[in-house]
OpenMM code with the backbone's topology and positions (N, CA, C; nanometers):
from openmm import Vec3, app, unit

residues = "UNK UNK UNK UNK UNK UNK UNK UNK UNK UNK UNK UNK UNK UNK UNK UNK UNK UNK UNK UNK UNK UNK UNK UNK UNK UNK UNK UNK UNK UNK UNK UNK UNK UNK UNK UNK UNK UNK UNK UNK UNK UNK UNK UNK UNK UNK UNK UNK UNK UNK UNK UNK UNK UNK UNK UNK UNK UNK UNK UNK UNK UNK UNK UNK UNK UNK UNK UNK UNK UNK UNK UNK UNK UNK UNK UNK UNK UNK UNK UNK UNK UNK UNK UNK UNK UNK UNK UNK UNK UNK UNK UNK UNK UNK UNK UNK UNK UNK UNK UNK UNK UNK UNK UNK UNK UNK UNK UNK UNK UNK UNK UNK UNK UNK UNK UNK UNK UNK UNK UNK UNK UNK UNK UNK UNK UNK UNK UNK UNK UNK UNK UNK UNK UNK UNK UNK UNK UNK UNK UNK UNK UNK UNK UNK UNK UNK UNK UNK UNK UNK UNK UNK UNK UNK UNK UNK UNK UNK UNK UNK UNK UNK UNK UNK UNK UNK UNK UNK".split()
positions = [
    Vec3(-12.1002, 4.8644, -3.7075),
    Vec3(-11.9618, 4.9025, -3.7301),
    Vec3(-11.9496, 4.9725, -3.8641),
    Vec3(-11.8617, 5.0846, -3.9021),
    Vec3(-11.8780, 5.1032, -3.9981),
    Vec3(-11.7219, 5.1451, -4.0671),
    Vec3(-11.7851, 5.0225, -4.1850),
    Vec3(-11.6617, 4.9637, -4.2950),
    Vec3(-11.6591, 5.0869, -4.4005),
    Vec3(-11.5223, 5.0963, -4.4311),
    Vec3(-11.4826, 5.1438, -4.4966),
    Vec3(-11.4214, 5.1323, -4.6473),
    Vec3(-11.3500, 4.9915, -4.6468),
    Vec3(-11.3735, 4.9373, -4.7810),
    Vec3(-11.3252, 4.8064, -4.7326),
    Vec3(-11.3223, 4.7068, -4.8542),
    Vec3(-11.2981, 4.5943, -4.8773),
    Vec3(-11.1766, 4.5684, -5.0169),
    Vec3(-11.1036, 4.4778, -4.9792),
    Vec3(-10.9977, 4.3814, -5.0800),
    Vec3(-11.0545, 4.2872, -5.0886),
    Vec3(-10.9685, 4.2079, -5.1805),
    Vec3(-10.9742, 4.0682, -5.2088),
    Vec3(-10.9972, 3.9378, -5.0811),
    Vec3(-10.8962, 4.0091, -5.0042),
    Vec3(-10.8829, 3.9072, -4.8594),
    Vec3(-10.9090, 3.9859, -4.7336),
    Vec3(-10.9789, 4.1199, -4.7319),
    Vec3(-10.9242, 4.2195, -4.6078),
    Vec3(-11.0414, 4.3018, -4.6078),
    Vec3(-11.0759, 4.3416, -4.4869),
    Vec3(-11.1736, 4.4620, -4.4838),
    Vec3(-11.0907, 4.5315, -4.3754),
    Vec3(-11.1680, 4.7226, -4.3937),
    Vec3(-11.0946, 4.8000, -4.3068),
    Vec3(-11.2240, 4.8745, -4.2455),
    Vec3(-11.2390, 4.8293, -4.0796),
    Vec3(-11.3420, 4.9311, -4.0563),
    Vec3(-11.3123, 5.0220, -3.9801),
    Vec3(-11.4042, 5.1278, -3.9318),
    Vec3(-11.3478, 5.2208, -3.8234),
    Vec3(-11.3089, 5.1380, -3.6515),
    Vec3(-11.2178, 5.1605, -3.5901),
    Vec3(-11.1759, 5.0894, -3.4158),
    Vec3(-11.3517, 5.1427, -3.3608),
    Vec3(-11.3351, 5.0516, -3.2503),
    Vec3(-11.4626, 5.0845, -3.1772),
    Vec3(-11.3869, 5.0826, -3.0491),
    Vec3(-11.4199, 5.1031, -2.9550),
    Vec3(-11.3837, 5.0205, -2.8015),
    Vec3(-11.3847, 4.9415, -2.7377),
    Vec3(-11.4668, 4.8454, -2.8397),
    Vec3(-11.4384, 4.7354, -2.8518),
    Vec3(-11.3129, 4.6071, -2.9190),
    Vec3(-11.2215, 4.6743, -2.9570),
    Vec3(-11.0929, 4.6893, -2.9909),
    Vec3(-10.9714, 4.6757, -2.8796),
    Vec3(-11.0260, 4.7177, -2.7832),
    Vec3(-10.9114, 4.7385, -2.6724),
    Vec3(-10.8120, 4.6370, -2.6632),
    Vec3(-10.8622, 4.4774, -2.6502),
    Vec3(-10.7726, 4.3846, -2.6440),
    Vec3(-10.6471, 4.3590, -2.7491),
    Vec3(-10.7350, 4.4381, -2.8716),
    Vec3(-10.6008, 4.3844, -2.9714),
    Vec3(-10.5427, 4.5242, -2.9474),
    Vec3(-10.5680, 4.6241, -2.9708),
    Vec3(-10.4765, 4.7526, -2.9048),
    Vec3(-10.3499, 4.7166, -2.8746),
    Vec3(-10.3809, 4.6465, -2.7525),
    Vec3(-10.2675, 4.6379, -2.6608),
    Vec3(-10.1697, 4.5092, -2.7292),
    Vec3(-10.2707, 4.4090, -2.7597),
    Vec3(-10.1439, 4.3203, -2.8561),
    Vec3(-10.0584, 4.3827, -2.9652),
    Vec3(-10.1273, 4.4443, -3.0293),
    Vec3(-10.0428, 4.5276, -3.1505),
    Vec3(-9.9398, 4.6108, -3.1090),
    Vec3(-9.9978, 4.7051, -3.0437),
    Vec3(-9.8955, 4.7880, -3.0202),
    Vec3(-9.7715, 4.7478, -2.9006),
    Vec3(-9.7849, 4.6332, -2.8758),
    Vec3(-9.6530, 4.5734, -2.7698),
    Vec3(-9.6117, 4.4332, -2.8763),
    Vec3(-9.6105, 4.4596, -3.0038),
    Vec3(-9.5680, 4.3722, -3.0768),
    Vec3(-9.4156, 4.3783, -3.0974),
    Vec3(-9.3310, 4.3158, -3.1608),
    Vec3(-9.2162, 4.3655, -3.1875),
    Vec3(-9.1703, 4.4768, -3.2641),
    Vec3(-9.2448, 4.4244, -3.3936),
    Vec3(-9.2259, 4.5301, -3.5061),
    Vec3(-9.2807, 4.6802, -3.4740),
    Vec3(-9.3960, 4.7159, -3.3895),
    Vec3(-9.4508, 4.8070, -3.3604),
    Vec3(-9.3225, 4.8940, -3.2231),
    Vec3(-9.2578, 4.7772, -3.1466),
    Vec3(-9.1664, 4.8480, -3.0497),
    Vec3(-9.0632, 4.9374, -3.1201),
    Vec3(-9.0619, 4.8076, -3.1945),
    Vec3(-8.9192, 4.8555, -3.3074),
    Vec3(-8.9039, 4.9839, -3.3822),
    Vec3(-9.0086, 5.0013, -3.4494),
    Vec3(-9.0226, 5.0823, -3.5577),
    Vec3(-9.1189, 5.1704, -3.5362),
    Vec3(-9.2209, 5.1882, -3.4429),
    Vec3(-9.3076, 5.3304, -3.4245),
    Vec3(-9.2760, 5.3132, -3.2755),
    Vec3(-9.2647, 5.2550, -3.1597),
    Vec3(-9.2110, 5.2893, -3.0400),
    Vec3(-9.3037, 5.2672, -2.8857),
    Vec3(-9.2422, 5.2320, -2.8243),
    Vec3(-9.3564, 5.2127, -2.6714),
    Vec3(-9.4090, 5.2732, -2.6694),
    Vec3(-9.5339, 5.2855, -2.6613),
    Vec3(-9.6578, 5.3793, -2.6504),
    Vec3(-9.6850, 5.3670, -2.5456),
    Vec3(-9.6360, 5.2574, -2.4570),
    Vec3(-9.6522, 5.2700, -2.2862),
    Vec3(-9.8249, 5.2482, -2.2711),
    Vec3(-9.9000, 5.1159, -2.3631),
    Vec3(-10.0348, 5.0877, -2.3298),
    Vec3(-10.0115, 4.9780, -2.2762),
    Vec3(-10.0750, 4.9569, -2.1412),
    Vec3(-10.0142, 4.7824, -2.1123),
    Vec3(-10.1616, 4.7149, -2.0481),
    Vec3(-10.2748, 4.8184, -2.0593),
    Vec3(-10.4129, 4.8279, -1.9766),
    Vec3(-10.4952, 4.8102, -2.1199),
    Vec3(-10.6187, 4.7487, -2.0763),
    Vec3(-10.7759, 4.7755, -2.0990),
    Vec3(-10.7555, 4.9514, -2.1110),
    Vec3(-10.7921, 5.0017, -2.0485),
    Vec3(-10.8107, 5.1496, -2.0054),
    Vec3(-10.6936, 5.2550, -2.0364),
    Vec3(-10.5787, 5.2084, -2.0216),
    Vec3(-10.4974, 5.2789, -2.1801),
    Vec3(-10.5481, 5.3106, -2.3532),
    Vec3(-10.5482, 5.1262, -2.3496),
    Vec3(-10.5987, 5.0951, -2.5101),
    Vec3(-10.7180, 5.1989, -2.5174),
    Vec3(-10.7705, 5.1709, -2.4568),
    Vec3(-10.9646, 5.2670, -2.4785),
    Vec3(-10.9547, 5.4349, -2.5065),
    Vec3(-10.8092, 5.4774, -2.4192),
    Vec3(-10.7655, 5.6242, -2.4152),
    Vec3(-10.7046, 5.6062, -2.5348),
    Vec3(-10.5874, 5.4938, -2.5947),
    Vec3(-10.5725, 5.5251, -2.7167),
    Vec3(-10.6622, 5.5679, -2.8204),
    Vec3(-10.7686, 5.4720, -2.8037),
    Vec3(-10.8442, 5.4644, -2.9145),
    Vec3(-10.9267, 5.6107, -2.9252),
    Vec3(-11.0150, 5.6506, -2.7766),
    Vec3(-11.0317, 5.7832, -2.7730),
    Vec3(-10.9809, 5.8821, -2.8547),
    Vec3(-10.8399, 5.9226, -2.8299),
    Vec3(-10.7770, 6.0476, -2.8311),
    Vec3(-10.7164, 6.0517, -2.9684),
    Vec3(-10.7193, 5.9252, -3.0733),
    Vec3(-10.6277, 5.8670, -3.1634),
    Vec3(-10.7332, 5.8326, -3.2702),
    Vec3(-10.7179, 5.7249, -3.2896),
    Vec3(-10.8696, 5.6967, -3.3789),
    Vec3(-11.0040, 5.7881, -3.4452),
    Vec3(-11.0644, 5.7294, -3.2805),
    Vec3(-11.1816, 5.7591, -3.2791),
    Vec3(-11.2389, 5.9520, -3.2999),
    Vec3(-11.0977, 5.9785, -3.2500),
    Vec3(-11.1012, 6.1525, -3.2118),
    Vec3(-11.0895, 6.1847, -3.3628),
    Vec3(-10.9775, 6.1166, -3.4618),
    Vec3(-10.9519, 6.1523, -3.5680),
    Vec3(-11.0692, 6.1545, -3.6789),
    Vec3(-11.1525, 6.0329, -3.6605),
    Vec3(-11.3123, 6.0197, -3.7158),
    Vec3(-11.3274, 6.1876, -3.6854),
    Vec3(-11.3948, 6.1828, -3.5902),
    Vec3(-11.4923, 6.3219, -3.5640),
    Vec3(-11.4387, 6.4339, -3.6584),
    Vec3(-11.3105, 6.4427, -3.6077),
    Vec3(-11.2327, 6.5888, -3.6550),
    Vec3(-11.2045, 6.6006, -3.8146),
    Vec3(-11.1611, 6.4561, -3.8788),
    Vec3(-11.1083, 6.4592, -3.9863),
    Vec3(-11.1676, 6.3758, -4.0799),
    Vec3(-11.2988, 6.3225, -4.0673),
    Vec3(-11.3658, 6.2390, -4.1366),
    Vec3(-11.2709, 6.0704, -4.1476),
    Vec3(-11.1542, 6.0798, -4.1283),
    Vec3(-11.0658, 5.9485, -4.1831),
    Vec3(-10.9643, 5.9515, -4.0159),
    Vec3(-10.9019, 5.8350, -4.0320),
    Vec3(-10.8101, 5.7997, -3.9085),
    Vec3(-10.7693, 5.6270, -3.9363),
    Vec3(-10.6771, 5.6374, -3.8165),
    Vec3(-10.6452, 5.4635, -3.8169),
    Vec3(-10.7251, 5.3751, -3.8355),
    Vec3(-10.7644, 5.3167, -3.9183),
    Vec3(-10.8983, 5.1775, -3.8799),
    Vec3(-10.8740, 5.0437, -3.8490),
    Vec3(-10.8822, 5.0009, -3.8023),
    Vec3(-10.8866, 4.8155, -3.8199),
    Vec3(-10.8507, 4.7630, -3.9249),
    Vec3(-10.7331, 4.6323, -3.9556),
    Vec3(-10.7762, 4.5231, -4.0895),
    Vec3(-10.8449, 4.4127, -4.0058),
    Vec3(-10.9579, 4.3374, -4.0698),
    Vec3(-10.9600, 4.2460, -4.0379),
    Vec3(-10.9751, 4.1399, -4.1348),
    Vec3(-10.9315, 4.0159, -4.1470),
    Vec3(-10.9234, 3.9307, -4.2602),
    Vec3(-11.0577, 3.8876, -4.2747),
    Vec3(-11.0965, 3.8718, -4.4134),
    Vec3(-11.2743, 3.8609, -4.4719),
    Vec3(-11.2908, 3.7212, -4.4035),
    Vec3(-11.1871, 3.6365, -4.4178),
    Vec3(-11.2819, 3.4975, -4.4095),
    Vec3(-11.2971, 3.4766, -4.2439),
    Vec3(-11.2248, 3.5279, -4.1478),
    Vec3(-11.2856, 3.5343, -4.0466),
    Vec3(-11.3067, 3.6170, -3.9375),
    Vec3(-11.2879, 3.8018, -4.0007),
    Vec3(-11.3266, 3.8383, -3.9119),
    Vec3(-11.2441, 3.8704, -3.7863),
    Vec3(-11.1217, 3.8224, -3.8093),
    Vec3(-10.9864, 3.8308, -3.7064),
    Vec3(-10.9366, 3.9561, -3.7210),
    Vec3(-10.8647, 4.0203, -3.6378),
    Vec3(-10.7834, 4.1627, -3.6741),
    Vec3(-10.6840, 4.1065, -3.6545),
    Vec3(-10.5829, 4.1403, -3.8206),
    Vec3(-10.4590, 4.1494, -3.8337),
    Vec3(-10.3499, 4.2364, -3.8137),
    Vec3(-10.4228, 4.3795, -3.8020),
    Vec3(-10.3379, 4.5114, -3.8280),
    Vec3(-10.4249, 4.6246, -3.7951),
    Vec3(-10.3539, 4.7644, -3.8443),
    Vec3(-10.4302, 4.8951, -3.8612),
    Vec3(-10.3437, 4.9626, -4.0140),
    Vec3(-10.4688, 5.0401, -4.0448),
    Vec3(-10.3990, 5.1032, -4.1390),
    Vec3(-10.4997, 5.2292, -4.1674),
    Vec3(-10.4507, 5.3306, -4.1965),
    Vec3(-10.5124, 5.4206, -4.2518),
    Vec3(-10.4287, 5.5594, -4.2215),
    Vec3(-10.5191, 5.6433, -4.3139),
    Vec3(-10.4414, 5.8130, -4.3170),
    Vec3(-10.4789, 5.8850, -4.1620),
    Vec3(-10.3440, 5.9271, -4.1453),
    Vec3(-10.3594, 6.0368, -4.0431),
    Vec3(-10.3108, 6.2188, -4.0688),
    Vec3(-10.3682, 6.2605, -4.0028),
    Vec3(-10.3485, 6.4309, -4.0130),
    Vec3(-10.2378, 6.4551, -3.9045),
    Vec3(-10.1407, 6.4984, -3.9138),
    Vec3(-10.0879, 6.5116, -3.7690),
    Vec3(-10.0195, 6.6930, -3.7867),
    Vec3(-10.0138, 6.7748, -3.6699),
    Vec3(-9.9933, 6.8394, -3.6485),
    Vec3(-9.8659, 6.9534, -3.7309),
    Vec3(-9.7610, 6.8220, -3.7405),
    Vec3(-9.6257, 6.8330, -3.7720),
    Vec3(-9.6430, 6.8316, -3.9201),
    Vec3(-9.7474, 6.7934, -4.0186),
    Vec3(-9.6742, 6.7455, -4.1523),
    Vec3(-9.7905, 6.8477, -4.2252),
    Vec3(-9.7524, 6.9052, -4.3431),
    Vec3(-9.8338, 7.0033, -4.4018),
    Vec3(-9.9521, 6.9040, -4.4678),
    Vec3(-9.9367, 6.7603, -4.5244),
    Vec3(-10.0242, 6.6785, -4.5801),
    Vec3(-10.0453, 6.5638, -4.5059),
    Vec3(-10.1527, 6.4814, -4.4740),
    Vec3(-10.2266, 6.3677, -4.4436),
    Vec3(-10.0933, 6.2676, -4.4620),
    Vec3(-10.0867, 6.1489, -4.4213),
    Vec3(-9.9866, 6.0584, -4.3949),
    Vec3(-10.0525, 5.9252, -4.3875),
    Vec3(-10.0018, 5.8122, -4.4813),
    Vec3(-10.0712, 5.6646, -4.4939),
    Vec3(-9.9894, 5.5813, -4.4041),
    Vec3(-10.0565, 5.5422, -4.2736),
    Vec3(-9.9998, 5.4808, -4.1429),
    Vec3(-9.9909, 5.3177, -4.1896),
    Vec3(-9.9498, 5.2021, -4.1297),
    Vec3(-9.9968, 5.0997, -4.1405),
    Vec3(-9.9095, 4.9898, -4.0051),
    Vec3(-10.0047, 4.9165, -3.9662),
    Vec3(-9.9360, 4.8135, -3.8934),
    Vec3(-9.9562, 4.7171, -3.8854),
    Vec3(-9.8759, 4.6226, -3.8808),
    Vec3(-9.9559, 4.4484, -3.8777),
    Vec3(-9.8926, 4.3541, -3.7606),
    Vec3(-10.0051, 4.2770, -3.7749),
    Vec3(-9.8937, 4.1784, -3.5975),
    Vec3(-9.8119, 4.0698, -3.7375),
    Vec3(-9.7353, 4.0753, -3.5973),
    Vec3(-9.5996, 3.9895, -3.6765),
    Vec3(-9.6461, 3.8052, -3.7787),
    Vec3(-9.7560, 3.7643, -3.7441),
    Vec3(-9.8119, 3.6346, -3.8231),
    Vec3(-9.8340, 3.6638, -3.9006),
    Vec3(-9.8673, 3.7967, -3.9601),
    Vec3(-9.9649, 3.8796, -4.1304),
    Vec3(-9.8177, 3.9593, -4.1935),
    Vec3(-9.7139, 3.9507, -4.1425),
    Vec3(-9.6011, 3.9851, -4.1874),
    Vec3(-9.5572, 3.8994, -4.3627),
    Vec3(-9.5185, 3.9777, -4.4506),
    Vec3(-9.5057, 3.9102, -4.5592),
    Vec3(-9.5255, 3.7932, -4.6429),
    Vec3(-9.6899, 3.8739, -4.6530),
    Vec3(-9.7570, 3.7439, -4.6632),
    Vec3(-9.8761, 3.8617, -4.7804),
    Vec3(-9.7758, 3.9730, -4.8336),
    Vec3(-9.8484, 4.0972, -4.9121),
    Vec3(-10.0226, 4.1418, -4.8883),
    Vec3(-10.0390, 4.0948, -4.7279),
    Vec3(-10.1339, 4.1899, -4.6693),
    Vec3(-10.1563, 4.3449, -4.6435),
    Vec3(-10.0275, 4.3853, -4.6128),
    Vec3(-10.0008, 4.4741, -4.5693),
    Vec3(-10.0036, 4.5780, -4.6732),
    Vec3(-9.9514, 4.5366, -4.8502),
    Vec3(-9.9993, 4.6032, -4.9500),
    Vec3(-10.1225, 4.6079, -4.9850),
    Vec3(-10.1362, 4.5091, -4.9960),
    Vec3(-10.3057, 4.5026, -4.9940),
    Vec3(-10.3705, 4.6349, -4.9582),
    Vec3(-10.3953, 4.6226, -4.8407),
    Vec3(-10.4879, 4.7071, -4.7711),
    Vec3(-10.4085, 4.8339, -4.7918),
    Vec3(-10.2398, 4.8604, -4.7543),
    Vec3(-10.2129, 5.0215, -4.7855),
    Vec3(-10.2249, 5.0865, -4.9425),
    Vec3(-10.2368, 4.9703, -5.0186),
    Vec3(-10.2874, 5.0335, -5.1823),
    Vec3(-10.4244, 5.0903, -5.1987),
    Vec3(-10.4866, 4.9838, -5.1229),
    Vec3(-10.6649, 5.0210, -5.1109),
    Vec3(-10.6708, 5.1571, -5.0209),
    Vec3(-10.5780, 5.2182, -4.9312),
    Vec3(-10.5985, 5.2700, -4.8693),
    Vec3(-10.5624, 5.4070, -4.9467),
    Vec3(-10.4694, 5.4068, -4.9977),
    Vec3(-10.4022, 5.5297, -5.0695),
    Vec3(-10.5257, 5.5763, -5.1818),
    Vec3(-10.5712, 5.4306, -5.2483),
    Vec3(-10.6900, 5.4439, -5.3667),
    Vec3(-10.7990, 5.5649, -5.2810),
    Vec3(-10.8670, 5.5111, -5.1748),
    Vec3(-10.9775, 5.5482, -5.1172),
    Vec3(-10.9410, 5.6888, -5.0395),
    Vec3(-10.8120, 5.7278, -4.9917),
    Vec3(-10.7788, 5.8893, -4.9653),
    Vec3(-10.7828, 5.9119, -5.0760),
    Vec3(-10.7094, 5.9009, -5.2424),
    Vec3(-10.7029, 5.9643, -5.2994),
    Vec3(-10.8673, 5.9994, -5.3896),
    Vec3(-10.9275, 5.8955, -5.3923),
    Vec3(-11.0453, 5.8918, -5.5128),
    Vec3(-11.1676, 5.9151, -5.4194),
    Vec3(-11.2135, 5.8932, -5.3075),
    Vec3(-11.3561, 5.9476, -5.2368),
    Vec3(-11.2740, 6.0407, -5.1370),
    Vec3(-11.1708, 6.0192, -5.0412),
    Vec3(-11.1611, 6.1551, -4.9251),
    Vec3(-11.1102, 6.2466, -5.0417),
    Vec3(-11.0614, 6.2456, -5.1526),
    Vec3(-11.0244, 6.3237, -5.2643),
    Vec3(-10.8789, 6.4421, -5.1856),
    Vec3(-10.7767, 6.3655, -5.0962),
    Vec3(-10.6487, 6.4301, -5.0545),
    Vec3(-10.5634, 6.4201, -5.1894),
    Vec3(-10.5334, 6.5497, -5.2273),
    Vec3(-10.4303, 6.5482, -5.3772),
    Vec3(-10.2784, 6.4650, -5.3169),
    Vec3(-10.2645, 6.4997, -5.2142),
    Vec3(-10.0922, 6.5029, -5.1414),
    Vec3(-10.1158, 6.3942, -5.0497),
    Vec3(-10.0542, 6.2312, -5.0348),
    Vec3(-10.0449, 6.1755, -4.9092),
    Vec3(-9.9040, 6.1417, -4.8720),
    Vec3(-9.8561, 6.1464, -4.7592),
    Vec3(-9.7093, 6.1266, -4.6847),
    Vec3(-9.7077, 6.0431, -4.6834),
    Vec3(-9.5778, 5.9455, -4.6223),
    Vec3(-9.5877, 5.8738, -4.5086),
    Vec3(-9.3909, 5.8789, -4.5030),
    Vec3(-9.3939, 5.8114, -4.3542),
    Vec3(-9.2800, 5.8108, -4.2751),
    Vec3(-9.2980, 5.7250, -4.2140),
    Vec3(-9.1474, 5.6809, -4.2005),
    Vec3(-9.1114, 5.5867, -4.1417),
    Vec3(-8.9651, 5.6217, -4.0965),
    Vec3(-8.9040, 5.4698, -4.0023),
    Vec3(-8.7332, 5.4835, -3.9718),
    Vec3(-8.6431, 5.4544, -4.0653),
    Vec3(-8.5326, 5.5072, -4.0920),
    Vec3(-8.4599, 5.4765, -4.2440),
    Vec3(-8.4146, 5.3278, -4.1707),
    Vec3(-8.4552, 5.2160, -4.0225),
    Vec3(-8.3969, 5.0761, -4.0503),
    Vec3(-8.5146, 5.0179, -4.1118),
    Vec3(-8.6384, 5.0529, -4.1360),
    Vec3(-8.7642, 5.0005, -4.1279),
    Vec3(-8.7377, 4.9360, -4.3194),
    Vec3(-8.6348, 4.8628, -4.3152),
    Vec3(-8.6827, 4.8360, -4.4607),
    Vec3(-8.7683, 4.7915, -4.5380),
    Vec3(-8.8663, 4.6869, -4.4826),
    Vec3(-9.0255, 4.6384, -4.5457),
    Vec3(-9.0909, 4.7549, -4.5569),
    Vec3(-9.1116, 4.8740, -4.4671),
    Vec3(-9.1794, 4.9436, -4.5274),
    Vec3(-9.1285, 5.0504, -4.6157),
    Vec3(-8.9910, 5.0823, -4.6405),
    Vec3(-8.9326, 5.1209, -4.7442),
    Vec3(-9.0120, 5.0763, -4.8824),
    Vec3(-8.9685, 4.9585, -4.8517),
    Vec3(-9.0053, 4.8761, -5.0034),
    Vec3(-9.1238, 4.8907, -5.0570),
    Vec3(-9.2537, 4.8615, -4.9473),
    Vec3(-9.3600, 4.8564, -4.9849),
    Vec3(-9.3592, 5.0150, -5.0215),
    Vec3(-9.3665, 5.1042, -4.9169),
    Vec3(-9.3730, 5.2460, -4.9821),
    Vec3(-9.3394, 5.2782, -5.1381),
    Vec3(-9.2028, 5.2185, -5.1943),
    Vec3(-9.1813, 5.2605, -5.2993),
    Vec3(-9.2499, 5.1788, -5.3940),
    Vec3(-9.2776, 5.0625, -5.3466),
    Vec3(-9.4229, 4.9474, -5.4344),
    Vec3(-9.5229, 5.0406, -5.5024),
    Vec3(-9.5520, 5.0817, -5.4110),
    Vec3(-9.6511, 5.1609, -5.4041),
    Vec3(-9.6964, 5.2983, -5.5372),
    Vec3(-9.5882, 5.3229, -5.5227),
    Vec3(-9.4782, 5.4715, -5.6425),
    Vec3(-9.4916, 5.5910, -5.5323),
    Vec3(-9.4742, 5.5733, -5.3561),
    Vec3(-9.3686, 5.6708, -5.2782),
    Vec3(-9.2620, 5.7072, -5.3285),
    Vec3(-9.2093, 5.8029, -5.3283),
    Vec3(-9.0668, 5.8297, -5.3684),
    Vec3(-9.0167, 5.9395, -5.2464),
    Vec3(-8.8823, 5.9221, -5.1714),
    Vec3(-8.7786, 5.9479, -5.0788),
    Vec3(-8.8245, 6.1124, -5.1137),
    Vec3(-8.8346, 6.1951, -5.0569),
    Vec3(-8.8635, 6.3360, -5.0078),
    Vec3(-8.7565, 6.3606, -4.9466),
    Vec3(-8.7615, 6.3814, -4.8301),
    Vec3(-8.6402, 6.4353, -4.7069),
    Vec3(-8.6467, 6.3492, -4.5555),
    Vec3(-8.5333, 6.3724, -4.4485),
    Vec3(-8.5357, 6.3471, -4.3410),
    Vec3(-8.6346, 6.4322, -4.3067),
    Vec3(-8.7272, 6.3486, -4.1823),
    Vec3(-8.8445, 6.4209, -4.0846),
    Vec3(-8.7697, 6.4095, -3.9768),
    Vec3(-8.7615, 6.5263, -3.8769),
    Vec3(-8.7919, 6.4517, -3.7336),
    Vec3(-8.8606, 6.4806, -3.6603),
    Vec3(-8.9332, 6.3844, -3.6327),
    Vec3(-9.0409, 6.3742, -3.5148),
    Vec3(-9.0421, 6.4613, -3.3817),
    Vec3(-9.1526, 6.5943, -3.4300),
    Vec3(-9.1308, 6.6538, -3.3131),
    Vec3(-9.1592, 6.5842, -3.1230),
    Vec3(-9.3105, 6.5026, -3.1390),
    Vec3(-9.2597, 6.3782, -3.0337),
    Vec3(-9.1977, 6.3470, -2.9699),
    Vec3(-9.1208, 6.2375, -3.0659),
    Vec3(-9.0087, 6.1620, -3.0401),
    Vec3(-8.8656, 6.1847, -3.0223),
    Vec3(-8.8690, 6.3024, -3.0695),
    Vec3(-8.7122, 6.3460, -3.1789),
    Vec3(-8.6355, 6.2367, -3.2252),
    Vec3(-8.7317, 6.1172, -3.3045),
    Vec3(-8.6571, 6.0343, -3.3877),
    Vec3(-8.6720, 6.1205, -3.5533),
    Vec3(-8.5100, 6.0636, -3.5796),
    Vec3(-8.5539, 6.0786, -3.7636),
    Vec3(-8.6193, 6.0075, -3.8171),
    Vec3(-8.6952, 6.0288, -3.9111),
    Vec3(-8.7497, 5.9653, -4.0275),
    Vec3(-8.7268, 6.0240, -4.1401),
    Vec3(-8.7841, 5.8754, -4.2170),
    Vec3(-8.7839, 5.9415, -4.4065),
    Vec3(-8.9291, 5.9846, -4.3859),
    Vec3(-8.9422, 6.0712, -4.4918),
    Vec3(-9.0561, 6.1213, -4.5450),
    Vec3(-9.0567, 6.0998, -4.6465),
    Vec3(-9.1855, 6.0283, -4.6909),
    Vec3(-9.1830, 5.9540, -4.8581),
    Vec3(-9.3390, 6.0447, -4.9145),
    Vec3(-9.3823, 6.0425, -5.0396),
    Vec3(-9.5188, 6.1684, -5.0879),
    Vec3(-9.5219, 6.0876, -5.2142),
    Vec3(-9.6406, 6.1034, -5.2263),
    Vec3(-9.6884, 6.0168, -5.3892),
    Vec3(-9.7072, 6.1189, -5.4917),
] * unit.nanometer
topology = app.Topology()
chain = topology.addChain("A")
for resn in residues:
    res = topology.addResidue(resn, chain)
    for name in ("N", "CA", "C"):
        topology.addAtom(name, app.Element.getBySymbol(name[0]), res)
């Protein structure tokens, strides 16, 4: 498998396809319905196309993509987090998600600080985004934790939801 870095309590490696099961837990979580949206995976064989076309595709193309958290002491996956490239945004974008038990419990900084460190200081991206829904207030907060600062409304060509767009 191959890791990408380590925290205090957290490692982040690249998804494998072997991943599929939590796929589908995560992304039919609440917070994930709520705030990034049905992705309509409810299969083994969805998750695997996620991971394909999403992830794993983003490795090849872009050296970096979503990865795995999993907690050091055992190895469990809590979340995803990492930079994505997407079509719509002129700069790279710091994603993050966690299942609802790793919810404020400052995991979730954790790993998106380490994450911002490691785009900015080895993938060496000068510019990182991120977006979110203006109800999504935890990740407001953490974003501006962080030193994000409020940019403009996005909207999601996708979705045609609004978002904030936040840039470090």
């Amino acid at each position: 498998m191959n890791y990408i870095l380590e925290t205090e309590r957290l490692i982040l490696r690249e998804f494998t396809l072997d991943d599929t099961p939590f796929i589908i837990e995560l992304v039919n979580s609440p917070g994930w319905l709520q705030f990034i949206g049905d992705r309509n995976i409810k299969t083994e064989e969805q998750a695997r196309e996620y991971l394909r076309s999403g992830p794993l595709q983003s490795y090849e193309k872009n050296g970096f993509g979503l990865s795995l958290v999993v907690l050091k002491a055992d190895q469990s996956p809590i979340g995803m987090c990492g930079i994505i490239r997407r079509d719509s945004l002129e700069n790279p974008d710091l994603g993050f998600a966690f299942l609802p038990a790793f919810e404020g419990k400052g995991l979730a900084y954790e790993m998106a600080n380490a994450t911002l460190a490691y785009a900015k200081n080895v993938l060496k991206l000068p510019v990182i985004f991120a977006i979110t829904m203006p109800e999504n207030k935890r990740s407001i907060k953490l974003l501006e934790k962080m030193g994000f600062q409020y940019s403009r409304t996005f909207i999601s060509p996708a979705d045609k939801v609004q978002l904030m767009l936040f840039s470090n």
